[in-house]
C-alpha positions in Angstrom: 0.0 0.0 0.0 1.5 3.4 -0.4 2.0 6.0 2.1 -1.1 7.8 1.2 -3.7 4.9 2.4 -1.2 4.6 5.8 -1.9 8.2 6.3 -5.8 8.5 6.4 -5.8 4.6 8.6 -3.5 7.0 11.0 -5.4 9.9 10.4 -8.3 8.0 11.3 -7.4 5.9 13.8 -6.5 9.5 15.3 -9.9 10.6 15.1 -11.5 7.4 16.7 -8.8 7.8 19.5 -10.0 11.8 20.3 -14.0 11.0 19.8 -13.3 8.5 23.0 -11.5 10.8 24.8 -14.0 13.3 23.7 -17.1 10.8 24.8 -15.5 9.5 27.9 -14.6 13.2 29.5 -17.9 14.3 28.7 -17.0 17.1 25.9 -19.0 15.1 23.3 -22.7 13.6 25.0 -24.7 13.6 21.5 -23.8 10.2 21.4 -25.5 9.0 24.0 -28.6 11.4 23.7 -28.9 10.7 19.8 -28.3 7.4 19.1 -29.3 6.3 23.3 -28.0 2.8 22.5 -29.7 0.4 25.0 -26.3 -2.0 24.7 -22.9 -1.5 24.1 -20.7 2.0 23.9 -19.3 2.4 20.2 -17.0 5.6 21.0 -15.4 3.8 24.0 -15.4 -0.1 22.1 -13.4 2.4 19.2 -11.0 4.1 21.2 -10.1 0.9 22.8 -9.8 -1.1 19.3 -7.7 1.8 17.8 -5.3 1.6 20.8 -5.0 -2.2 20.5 -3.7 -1.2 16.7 -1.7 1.3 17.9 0.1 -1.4 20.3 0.2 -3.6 17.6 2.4 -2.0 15.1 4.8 -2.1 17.4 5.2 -5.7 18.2 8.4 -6.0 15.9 10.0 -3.3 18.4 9.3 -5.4 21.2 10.2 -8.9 19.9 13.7 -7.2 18.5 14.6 -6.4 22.5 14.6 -10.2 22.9 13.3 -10.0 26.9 10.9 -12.8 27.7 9.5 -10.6 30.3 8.8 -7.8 27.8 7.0 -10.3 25.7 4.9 -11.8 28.2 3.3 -7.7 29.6 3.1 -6.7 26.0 1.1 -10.0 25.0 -1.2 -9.1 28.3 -1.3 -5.9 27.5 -2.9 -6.6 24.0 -4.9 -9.0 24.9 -6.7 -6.8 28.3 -7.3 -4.3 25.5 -8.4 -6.3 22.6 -11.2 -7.9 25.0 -12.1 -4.7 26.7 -12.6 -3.2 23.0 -14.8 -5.8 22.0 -16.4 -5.9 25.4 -17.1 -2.5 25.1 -19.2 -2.8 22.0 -21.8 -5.1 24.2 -21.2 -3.8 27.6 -19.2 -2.4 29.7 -18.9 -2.5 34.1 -20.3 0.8 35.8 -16.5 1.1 37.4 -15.6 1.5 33.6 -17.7 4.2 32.4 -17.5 7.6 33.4 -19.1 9.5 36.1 -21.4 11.9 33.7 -22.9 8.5 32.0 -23.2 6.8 35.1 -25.3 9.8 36.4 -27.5 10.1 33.1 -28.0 6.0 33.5 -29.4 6.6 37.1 -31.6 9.6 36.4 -33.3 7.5 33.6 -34.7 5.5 35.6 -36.9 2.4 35.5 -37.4 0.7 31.8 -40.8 1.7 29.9 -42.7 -1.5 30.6 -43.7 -1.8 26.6 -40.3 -2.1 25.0 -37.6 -2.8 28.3 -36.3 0.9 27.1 -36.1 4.2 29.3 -38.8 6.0 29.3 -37.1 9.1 27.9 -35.4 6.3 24.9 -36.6 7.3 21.0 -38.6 4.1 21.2 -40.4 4.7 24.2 -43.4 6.0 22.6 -43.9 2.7 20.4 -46.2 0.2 21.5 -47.2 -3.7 21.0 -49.9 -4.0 18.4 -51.9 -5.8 21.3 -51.9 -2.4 23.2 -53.0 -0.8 20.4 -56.3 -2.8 20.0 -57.1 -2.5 23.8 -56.8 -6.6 24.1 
């Protein structure tokens, strides 16, 4: 590939890296207003799966310094952020996300009873076609 297409992936990568730390210090919320998933935290799962790339390119580095020891905490150190990435994209623990989501999580409250969503969620407002008829 030539230098161009390694540019924009780094450029990229760079901008996936930013919108987490954006998203997780609470700069950028329209994510979780907007698109209110009800699983899993895309700008969070992204930041963590362009940092596992960023580790990664520089495996030949560490395998060059010929230290066992080396090996073995950069091989943990992929692997704790390749399954925290993909975690992320399902769930993540409450000691994991940051204090402004955690508080927005709490004040939502209970689920809408209809659809298992909040009942401030885009799809509260739909309801079962059983509702609908009064049955």
């Amino acid at each position: 590939m030539g230098s161009g297409v390694w540019v924009g992936v780094f450029l990229f990568g760079l901008l996936v890296v930013v919108l987490g730390l954006l998203a997780y210090a609470g700069i950028w919320r329209n994510w979780w207003t907007r698109i209110h998933m009800t699983t899993g935290y895309p700008p969070f799962a992204g930041f963590f799966a362009v940092i596992f790339l960023m580790l990664l390119t520089a495996h030949r580095s560490v395998l060059e310094i010929d230290s066992a020891v080396l090996t073995v905490v950069y091989g943990l150190l992929l692997a704790a952020v390749l399954v925290v990435g993909i975690t992320a994209w399902f769930w993540l623990p409450a000691a994991m996300l940051p204090a402004w989501l955690r508080e927005q999580k709490r004040a939502e409250g209970e689920a809408c009873i209809h659809t298992g969503m909040p009942d401030n969620h885009w799809m509260a407002g739909f309801r079962p076609l059983e509702d609908r008829d009064g049955r």
